[in-house]
C-alpha positions in Angstrom: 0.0 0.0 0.0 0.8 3.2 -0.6 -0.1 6.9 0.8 -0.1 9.9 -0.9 -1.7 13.3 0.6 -3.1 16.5 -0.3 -3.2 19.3 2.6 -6.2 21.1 1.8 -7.7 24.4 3.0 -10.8 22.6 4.7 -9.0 19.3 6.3 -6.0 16.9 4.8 -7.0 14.3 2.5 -5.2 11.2 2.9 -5.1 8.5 -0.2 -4.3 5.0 0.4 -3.8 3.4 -2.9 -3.5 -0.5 -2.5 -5.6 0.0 1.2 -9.0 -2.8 0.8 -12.3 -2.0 1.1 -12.5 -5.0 3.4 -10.2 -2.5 5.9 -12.5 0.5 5.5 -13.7 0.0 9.4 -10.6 0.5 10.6 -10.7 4.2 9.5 -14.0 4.6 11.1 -14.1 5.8 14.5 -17.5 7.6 14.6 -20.4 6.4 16.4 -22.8 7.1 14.1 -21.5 6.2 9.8 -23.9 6.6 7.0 -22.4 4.6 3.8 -24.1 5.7 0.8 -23.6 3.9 -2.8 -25.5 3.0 -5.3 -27.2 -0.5 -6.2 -24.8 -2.1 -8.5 -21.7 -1.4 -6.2 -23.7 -3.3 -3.2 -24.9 -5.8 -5.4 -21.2 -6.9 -6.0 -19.5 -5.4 -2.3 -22.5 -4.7 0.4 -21.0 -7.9 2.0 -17.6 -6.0 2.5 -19.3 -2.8 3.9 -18.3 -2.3 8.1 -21.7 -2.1 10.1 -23.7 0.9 9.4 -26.7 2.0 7.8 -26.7 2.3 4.0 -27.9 4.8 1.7 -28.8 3.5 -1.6 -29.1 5.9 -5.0 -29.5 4.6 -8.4 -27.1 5.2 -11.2 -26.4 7.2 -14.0 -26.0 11.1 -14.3 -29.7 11.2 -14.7 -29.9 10.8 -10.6 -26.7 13.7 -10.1 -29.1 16.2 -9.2 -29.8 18.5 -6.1 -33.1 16.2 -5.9 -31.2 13.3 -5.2 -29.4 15.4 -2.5 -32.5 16.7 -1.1 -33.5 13.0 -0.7 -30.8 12.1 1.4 -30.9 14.9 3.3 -34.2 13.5 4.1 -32.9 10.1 5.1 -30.0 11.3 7.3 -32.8 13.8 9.4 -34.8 10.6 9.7 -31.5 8.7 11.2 -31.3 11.8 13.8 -27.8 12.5 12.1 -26.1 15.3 14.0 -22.5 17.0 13.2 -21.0 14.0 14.6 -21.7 11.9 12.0 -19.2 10.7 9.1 -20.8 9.9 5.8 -18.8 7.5 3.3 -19.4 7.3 -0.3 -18.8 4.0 -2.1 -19.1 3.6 -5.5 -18.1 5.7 -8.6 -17.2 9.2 -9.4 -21.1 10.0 -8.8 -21.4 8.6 -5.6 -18.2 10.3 -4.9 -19.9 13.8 -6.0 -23.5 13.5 -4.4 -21.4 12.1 -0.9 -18.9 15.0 -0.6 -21.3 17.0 -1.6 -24.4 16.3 0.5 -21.2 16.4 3.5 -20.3 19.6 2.9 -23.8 20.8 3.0 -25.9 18.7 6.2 -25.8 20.9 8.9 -22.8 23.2 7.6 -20.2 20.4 7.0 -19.9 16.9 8.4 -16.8 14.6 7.9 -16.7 12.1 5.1 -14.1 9.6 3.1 -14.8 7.8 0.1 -14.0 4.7 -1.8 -14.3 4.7 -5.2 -14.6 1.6 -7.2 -14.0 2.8 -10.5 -10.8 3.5 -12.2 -12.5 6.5 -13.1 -13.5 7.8 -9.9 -9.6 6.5 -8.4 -7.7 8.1 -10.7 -9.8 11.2 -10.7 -13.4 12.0 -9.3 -11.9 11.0 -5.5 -9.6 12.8 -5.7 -8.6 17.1 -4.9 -11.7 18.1 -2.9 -14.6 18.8 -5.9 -17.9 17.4 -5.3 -21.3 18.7 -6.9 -24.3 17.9 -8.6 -25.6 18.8 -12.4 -28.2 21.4 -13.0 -30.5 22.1 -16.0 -28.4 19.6 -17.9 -25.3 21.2 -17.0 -22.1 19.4 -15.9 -21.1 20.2 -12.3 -22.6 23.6 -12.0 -23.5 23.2 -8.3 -20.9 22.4 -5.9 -18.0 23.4 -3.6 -14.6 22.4 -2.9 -13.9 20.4 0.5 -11.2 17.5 0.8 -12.6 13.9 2.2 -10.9 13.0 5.6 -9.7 9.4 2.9 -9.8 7.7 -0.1 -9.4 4.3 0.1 -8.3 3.1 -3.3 -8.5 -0.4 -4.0 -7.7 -1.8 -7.6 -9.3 -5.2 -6.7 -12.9 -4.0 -7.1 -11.8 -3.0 -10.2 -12.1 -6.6 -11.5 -16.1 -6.5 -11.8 -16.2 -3.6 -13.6 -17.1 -3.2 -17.1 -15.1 -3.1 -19.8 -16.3 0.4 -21.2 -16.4 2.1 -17.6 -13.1 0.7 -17.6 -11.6 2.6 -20.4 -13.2 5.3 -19.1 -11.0 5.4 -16.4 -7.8 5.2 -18.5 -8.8 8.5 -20.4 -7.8 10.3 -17.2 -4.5 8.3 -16.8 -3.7 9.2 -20.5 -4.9 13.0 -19.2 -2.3 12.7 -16.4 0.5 11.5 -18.3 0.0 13.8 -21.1 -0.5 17.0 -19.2 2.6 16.3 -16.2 5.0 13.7 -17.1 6.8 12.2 -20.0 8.3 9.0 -18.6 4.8 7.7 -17.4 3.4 8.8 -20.8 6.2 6.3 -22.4 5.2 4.2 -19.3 1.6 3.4 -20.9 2.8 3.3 -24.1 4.6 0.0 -23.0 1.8 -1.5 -20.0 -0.8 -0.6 -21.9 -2.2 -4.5 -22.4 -0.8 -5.3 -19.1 -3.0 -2.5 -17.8 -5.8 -3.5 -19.6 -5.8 -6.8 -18.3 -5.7 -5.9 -15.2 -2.1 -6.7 -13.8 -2.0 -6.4 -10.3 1.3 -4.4 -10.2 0.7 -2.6 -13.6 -2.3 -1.2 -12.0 -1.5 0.0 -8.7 1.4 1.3 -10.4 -0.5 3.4 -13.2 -3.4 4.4 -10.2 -0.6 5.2 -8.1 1.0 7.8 -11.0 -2.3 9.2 -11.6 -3.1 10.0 -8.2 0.3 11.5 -7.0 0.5 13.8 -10.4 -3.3 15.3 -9.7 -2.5 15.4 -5.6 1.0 17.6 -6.5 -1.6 20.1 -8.4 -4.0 20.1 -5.9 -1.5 21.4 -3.7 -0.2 23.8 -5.4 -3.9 25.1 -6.6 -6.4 23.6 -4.7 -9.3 25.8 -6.1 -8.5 25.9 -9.4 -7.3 29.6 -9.6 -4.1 28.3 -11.9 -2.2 25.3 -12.4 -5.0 23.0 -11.3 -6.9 24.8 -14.6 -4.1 22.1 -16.5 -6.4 19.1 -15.4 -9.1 20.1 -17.5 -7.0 19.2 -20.4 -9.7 17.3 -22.9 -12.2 18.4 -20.7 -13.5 21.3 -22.4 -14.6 20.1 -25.7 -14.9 16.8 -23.6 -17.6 18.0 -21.2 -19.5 19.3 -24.2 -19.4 16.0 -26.4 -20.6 14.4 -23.1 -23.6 16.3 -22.5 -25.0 16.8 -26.6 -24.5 13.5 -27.5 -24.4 11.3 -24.5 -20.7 9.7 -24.7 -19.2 8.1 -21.2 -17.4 10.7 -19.6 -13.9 9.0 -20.5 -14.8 8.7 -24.1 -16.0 12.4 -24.7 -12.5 13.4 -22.5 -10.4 11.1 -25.2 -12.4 13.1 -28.1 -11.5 16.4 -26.5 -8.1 15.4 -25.5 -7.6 14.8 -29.4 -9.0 18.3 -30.3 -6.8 19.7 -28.0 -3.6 17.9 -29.4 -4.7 19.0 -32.8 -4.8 22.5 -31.9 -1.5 22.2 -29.9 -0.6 20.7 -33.2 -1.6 23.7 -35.4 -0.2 26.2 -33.3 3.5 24.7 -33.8 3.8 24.0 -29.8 4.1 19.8 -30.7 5.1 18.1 -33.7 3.3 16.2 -35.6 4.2 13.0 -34.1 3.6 14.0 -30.6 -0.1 13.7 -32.1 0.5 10.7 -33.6 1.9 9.5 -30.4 -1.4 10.6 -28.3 -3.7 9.2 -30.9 -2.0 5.7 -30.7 -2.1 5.8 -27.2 -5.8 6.4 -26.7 -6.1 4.3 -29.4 -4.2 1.2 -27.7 -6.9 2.1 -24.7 -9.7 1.7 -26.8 -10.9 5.1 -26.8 -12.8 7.1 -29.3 -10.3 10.0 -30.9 -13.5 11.2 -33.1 -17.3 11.3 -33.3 -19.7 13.0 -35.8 -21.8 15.6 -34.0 -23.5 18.7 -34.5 -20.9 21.5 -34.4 -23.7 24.2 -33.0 -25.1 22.2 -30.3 -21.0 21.8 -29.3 -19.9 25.0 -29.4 -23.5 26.3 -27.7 -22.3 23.7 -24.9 -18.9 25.0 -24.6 -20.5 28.4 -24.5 -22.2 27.4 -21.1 -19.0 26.0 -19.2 -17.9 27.2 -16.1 -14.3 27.9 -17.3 -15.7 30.5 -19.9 -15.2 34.4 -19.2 -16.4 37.1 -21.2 -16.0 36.1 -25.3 -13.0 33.5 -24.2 -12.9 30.3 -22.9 -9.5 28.8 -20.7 -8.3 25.8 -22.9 -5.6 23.5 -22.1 -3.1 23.2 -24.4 0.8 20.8 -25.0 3.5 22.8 -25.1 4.9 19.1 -25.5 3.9 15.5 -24.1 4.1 15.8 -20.2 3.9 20.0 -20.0 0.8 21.8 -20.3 -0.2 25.4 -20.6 -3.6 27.5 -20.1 -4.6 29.6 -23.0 -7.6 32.0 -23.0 -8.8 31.3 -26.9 -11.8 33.0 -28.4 -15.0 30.7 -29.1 -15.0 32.2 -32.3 -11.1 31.1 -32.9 -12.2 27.6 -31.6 -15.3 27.2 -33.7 -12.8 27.9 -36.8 -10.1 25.6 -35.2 -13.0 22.3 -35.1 
């Protein structure tokens, strides 16, 4: 096992990658836990779960919504929850979301950890203090930032995952590498099947990478004022593929990642086989590197997210593999650019 942590504003976050769910009591020492998950994560693992009482939501953005929160409130007020509780989310990066999110709300703030059972949510949702729920359609456009007490990443629930929320998760990875370090990008290049497979050491290897390249951002800019702006590589465009036409969040991040790397492309900051390089690599992952969509519906998207001010939009550019850079473009230079 190994720790990694982030030393947040609101508490430190400690990350225990290799730690088993089957240990998650020993981190409890609160009288009174509320687990919350969803039903396919205690279909597979509510046998695991320490004694407390569970929470179930369903799955799906569709349920990542402040009515989902105010159900749970609900719940916890009928379970006489007071600030003394400690609320753990199990499950995947919305679980992750609703948890911290419904934490940092009940009764001003309660404590909370999580453990997330997706690549996805290990590599990435669990991890730097954002939780929140979608609004009118929107991605994310209600929330706060606030650091779980842990997160207890364990690769072994990885193994009844599916394959497509699988690749999901190595979108982010390819993210990390891309955006921070050139060695692990090279890394993946040569573990990518051994990754895909599962490999024991492979993976807590490439989680382990992942997780200590997004904590050394968060702690440099843990609200997202500067260099933590550089994890949202792929994640403009990506954010907008996701919510017109309906793509897994990993799949519309590879698409947008792509974009990105074009543009990096165009503007002379990578060569040409830097590109080539990325598209092989999401490629070896199985992840999408296009899509046909309307262009309007995009941009109108794009428009609408949260990193947009005034007539420009912060995108995330190479300046080569493993360094990134934040450039205010135009939406009019980007719809010309697509």
């Amino acid at each position: 096992m190994q720790q990694i942590e982030i030393q947040g504003k609101t508490r430190h976050s400690n990350i225990f990658v290799g730690e088993r769910l089957e240990n998650l009591a020993s981190y409890l020492h609160q009288k009174q836990v509320v687990i919350i998950t969803d039903d396919n994560v205690a279909g597979f693992y509510e046998k695991d779960f320490p004694n407390a009482h569970v929470i179930r939501i369903g799955t799906g953005e569709g349920i990542k919504t402040l009515e989902t929160v105010a159900q749970i409130y609900q719940q916890l007020i009928s379970l006489d929850t007071d600030r003394s509780g400690f609320l753990v989310g199990i499950g995947g990066g919305i679980v992750c979301d609703i948890t911290g999110f419904v934490a940092s709300t009940y009764l001003r703030g309660v404590r909370f950890g999580y453990v997330p059972t997706t690549l996805l949510a290990q590599v990435d949702a669990s991890v730097g203090g954002k939780t929140g729920v979608n609004f009118m359609g929107y991605k994310n456009m209600v929330g706060v930032f606030n650091q779980p007490e842990f997160v207890i990443c364990d690769p072994g629930v990885l193994k009844t995952l599916p394959q497509k929320d699988l690749i999901s998760g190595f979108a982010e990875i390819v993210k990390h590498a891309a955006i921070a370090d050139p060695d692990y990008f090279a890394l993946l290049e040569r573990e990518a099947q051994n990754a895909l497979s599962l490999n024991p050491e492979v993976l807590e290897q490439v989680i382990y990478k992942s997780v200590a390249i997004k904590a050394d951002i968060v702690n440099r800019d843990e609200t997202e004022k500067g260099e933590r702006r550089k994890l949202n590589f792929g994640h403009t465009f990506g954010h907008a593929v996701e919510k017109t036409i309906g793509l897994p969040h990993g799949e519309a991040v590879s698409i947008g990642m792509m974009v990105a790397a074009q543009l990096s492309g165009t503007r002379g900051m990578i060569t040409e086989n830097d590109v080539d390089r990325i598209r092989d690599l999401l490629s070896r992952f199985n992840l999408p590197i296009k899509a046909d969509m309307g262009i309007e519906k995009i941009i109108d998207a794009m428009e609408r997210d949260k990193k947009r001010e005034g007539d420009g939009i912060h995108f995330v550019l190479l300046s080569k593999i493993g360094a990134a850079v934040v450039e205010k473009i135009t939406i009019a230079d980007l719809v010309r650019v697509i």
